[in-house]
N, C-alpha and C positions, 0 to 999 in steps of 0.2 A: 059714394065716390065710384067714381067708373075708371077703367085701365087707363084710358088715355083723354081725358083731361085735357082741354086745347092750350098750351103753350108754344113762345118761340122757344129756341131753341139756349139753354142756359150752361156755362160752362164750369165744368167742377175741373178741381184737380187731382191728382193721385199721386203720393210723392214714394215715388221709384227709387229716388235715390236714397233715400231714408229709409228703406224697408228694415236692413238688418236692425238699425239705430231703434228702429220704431218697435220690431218684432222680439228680434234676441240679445242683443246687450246692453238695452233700455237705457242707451246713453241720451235719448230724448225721447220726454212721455208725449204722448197724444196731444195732453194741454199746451205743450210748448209747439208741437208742430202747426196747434190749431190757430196759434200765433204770428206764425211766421208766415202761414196762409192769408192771415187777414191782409197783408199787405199787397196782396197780388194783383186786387181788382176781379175776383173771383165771387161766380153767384152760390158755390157750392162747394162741399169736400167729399171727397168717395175715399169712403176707409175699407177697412181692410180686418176681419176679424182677430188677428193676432196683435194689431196695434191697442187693441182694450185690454187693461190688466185683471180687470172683471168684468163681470154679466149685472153685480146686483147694481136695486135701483139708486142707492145714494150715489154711486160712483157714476152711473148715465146719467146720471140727472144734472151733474157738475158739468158733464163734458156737454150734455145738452145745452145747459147754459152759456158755458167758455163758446160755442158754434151759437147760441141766438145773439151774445154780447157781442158778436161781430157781422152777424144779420149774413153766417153762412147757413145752409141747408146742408142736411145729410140724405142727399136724392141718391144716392147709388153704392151701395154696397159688395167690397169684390169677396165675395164669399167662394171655396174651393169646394165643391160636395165631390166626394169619392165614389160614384155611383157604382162600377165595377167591382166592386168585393165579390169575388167569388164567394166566399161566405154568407149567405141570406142575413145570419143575424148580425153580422158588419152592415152588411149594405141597408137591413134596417134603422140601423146606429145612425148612421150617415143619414139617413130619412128626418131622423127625428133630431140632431142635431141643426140640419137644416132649419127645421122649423123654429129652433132657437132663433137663427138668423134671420128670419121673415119678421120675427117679431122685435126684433131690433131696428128691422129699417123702421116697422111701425112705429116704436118707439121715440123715433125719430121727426116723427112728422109732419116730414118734405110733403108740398105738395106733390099731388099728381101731375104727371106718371113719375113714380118711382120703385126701384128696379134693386132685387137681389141676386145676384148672378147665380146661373147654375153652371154647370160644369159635367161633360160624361166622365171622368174620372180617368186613371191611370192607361196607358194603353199594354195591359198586361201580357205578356206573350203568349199566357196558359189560356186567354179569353180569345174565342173566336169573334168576328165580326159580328155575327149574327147574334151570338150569346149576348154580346157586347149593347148590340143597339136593343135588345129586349128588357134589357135591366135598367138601361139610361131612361127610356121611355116608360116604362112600369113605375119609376123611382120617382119622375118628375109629374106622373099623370096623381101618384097619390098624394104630392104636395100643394096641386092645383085647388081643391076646395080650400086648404087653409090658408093660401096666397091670398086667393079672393076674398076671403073673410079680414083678413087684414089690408087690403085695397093695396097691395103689394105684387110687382110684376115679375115674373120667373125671366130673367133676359141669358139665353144660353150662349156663352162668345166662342166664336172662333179662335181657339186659344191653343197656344203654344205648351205651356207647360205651367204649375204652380212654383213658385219661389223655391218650396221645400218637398217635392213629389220626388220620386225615385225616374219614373216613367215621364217621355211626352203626353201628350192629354191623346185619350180615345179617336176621338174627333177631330183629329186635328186636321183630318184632309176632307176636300168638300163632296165629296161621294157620302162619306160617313156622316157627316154633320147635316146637310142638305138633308137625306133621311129621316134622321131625327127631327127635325126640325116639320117637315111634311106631315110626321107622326103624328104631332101633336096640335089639336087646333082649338085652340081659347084665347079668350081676349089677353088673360092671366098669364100667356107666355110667347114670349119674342126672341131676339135675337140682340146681342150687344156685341155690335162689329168691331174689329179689331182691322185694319187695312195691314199694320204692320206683321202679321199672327197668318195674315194668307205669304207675305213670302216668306217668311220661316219652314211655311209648308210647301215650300216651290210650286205657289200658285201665285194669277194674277190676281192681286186687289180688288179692281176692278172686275172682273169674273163670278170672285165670290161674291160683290154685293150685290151685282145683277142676279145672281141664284136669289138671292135672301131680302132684296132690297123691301120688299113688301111688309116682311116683316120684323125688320130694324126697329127696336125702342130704344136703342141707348146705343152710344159708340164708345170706345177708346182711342183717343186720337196721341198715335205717337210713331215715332220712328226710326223703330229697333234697324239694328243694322249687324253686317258682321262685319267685327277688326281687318283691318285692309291687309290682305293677301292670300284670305282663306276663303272658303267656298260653303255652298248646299249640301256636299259629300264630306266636308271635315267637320260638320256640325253634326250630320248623320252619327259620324263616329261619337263622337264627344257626347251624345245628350241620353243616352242612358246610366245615371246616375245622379245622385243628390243634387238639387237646384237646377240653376242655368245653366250651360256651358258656358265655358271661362272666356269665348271666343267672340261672345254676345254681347253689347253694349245699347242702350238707349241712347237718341241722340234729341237735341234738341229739334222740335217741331219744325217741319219747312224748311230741314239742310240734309234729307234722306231722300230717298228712293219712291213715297207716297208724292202721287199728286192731288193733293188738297181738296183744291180748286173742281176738280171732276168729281171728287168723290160726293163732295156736297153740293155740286148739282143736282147726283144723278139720288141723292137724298130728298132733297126736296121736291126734285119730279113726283118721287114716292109718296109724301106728304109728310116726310120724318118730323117731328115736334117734340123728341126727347132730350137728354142731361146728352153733354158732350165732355167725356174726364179728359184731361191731358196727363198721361202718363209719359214724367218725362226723364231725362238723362241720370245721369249719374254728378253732373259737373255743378249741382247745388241750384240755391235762389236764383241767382238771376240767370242761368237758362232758363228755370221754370217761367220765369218773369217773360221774357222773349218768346218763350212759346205761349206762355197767356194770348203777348201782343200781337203775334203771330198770327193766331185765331182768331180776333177780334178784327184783325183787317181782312180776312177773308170771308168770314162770316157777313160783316156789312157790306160786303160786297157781294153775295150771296142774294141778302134779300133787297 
């Protein structure tokens, strides 16, 4: 198997609004969200390693099943690695937990290309910039032989923050990330665009994927927004501490601030051919439903 494996372009989901349900008060298990997916007209699902109640193999092996009894794939996996530990033997931890995760998506086995996200981890205040991108790129370069040994793609997002981090993410602005990313040159590590994750960062969309577009494997297609009457400086305030800020909402695909339409041009100029997740609102199924449909009429209008 090689990194990138020609395919069109295939669309998974990621359900955002079920995180807590899915993560912390397991009011609905994996096998029931995997359910409710089938209905969507979806080619795939992108989980989330806190939605699995275990690692061993009888338990994957069921949920493996529940996802082939409905002919989804497990092509993208949003895994959080905390690269930034000032502590070496943390940030080893986070290494080798990682590679738990690599070996899940394998376990999984999505065709090629399929992608375990990495992440530069917290943006701690005690970590200078420079400390910061030495550890992100040492962290990710030693994970690179055992990605490719599993035929698993390293895809680093342009990301806002984790569900349950204390900190914004490292990287979250494109000087920082763009770096990183420079760093490191293998077929085994890409980029999983986030369009909505650059304004979060008072950047343009479009700008970031022009920096990265080359080396795009995977995207997150969604369209975070902030609650109407607040700003870029009352999020600033709000987003050092547990989770999201309270001021943050997902909305459904194609009624934000992304334009779509550009972004997957300037995709496919590129030769983009990876998983497309829709990560979407908070208002249940059938937004998810309408952002499915959403993408399906842009996309064929696309190619």
């Amino acid at each position: 198997m090689t990194a990138n494996d020609s395919q069109l372009e295939k669309i998974a989901v990621f359900p955002k609004c079920f995180m807590d349900d899915l993560c912390i008060t397991r009011r609905l298990s994996l096998f029931e969200w995997i359910e409710m997916a089938s209905s969507l007209g979806v080619d795939g699902l992108e989980l989330y390693p806190g939605f699995f109640t275990s690692l061993e193999p009888e338990y994957l092996s069921d949920i493996r099943s529940a996802l082939r009894k409905h002919q989804l794939a497990m092509p993208m996996l949003c895994a959080s690695p905390d690269f930034t530990q000032p502590d070496p033997a943390k940030r080893k931890a986070e290494i080798e937990k990682h590679k738990r995760m690599i070996e899940l998506v394998d376990f999984f086995a999505a065709a090629a290309p399929r992608t375990c996200r990495v992440l530069s981890g917290q943006r701690r205040p005690e970590i200078s910039e420079e400390q910061g991108i030495e550890m992100v790129v040492d962290s990710i370069n030693q994970l690179l032989p055992y990605a490719q040994e599993h035929g698993v793609i390293l895809a680093i997002e342009n990301h806002y923050k984790d569900n349950y981090w204390i900190y914004p993410e490292f990287a979250q602005h494109l000087t920082v990330f763009a770096h990183i990313v420079q760093a490191i040159d293998s077929p085994w590590f890409g980029v999983n665009y986030d369009p909505s994750n650059a304004l979060l960062a008072g950047e343009d969309p479009l700008q970031v994927l022009d920096a990265v577009k080359e080396r795009v494997v995977s995207m997150h297609a969604s369209d975070r927004r902030l609650q109407p009457g607040y700003t870029i400086e009352d999020l600033r305030a709000e987003e050092d501490g547990p989770g999201y800020a309270s001021i943050l909402s997902h909305g459904e695909i194609g009624t934000g601030l992304n334009d779509f339409a550009t972004i997957f041009q300037v995709l496919k100029a590129a030769g983009f051919h990876g998983w497309i997740s829709i990560e979407d609102g908070v208002n249940g199924l059938a937004e998810l439903q309408r952002s499915v449909d959403f993408l399906r009429k842009i996309l064929s209008k696309k190619n």
